[in-house]
Phi, psi and omega in degrees: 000122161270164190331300179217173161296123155252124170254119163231140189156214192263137171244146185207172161281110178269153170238093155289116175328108167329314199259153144286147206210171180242312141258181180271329160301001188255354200266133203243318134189180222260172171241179186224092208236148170299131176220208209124098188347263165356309187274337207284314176298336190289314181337290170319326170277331156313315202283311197280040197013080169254127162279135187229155181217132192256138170226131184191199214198136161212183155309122204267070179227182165303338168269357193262335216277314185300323163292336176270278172021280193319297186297279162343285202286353172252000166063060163236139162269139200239055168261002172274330195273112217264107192274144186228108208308322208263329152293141170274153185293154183286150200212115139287094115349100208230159175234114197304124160210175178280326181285227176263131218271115169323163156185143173256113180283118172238122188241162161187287190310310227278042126310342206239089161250169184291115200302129208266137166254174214294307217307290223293304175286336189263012190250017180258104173306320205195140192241125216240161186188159166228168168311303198286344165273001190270005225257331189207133156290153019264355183304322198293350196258320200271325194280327165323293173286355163299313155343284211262325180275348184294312196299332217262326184267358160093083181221136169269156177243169196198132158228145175274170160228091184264082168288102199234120182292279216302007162224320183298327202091147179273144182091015202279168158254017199281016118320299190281012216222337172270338180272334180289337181286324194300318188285006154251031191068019228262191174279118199235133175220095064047150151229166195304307137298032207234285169316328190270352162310296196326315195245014155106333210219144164303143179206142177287214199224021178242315152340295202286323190270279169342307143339288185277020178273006184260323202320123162277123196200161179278325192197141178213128168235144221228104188274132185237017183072251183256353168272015182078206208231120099300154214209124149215152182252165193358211164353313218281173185296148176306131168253139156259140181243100163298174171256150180315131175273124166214173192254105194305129163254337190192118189222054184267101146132343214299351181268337162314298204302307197302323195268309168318316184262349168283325161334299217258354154273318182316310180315312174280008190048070176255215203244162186308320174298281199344305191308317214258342185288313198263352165289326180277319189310323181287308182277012136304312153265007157280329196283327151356300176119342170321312154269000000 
């Protein structure tokens, strides 16, 4: 069987807003917490006792010393994640909401991550990724050939596709770099906002799923917040999971915990609803506050 989860992609510094806000202009100041999407999810898998491996770029600086610290006092292993002298570590700017969380992107290291080696790629049940590292090179050429040797060694891949024009840029290619993903089938998890960036525009949420109904994917969830989970695997039909009532304290990271945790039944093969029960129960403890 193999070993672990490998996630590649990005670790930066989140500057969380102390208070809930409404925007980043009410926000007075920040807390300084390790993020990223890619870490945020290996964490969380860790938290669903999963084994994981990060592979990412940070600043050979103080923030970048205070992100391994972190990770290290949280038992993650941090020998992939590659420091880079000449760079500063990437810095998010999030502002704590009950919704979907605002943020200003100051990027530099974590692009330059490191080319994933076979030994490194062939100990992976499943090879993991986001819209925001594939958004810029090179990272997007180290994630692409991970990829491509995953398929070829029968390994499966999984993308959030956390799609933001305000890290891709206007005018992009990020069309052409989601339809190219595609020939590898992967586990795909998407949220309501995530899709309606993408393609521009408001979409109901029956809209969103006709969108994504030609997508070639092994399994695909289409995260609604407070409206629960749609779900369907390969050819097959939409499924719904409503969502749990909890009392939101914070729901900055909740779709990385919900994708951990559907990850790590997957590792253990349960069946897709299975899958989708402990991806909601995991964003439950993050909004929650448990986590």
């Amino acid at each position: 069987m193999k070993s672990y989860i490998l996630a590649i992609g990005e670790l930066l510094v989140d500057a969380i807003s102390t208070t809930t806000v409404n925007s980043l202009s009410e926000a007075k100041a920040f807390t300084i917490v390790a993020g990223g999407s890619p870490a945020n999810f290996c964490r969380f898998l860790n938290y669903c006792q999963t084994p994981s491996r990060l592979v990412a770029a940070v600043g050979e600086d103080g923030l970048g010393a205070q992100l391994l610290q972190q990770l290290k006092q949280e038992g993650m292993d941090t020998r992939y994640i590659s420091r880079n002298k000449n760079l500063a570590t990437s810095l998010i700017v999030v502002g704590k909401t009950i919704g979907t969380p605002d943020f200003i992107p100051y990027r530099e290291a974590d692009r330059f991550i490191t080319p994933v080696s076979s030994s490194l790629l062939s100990g992976a049940a499943l090879v993991h990724t986001t819209a925001f590292a594939l958004s810029a090179e090179p990272a997007r050429k180290v994630i692409l050939n991970a990829f491509a040797a995953a398929a070829t060694s029968g390994i499966p891949v999984s993308i959030d596709w956390n799609y933001a024009e305000k890290i891709w840029g206007p005018y992009n290619d990020a069309p052409a770099i989601w339809n190219e993903l595609q020939q590898y089938a992967p586990l795909i998890k998407i949220s309501m906002d995530d899709i309606q960036r993408f393609e521009g525009r408001e979409l109901t949420e029956s809209e969103a799923r006709c969108r994504l109904d030609k997508i070639r994917c092994r399994a695909i969830c289409l995260t609604c917040g407070a409206n629960g989970v749609y779900y369907r695997v390969s050819e097959g039909d939409w499924q719904h999971m409503p969502a749990k009532p909890v009392a939101v304290k914070d729901a900055t990271g909740a779709g990385d915990a919900f994708w951990a945790g559907f990850i790590s039944a997957w590792f253990q093969e349960f069946t897709i609803e299975a899958c989708v029960a402990k991806g909601m129960d995991s964003a439950v403890c993050k909004l929650s506050g448990q986590w």
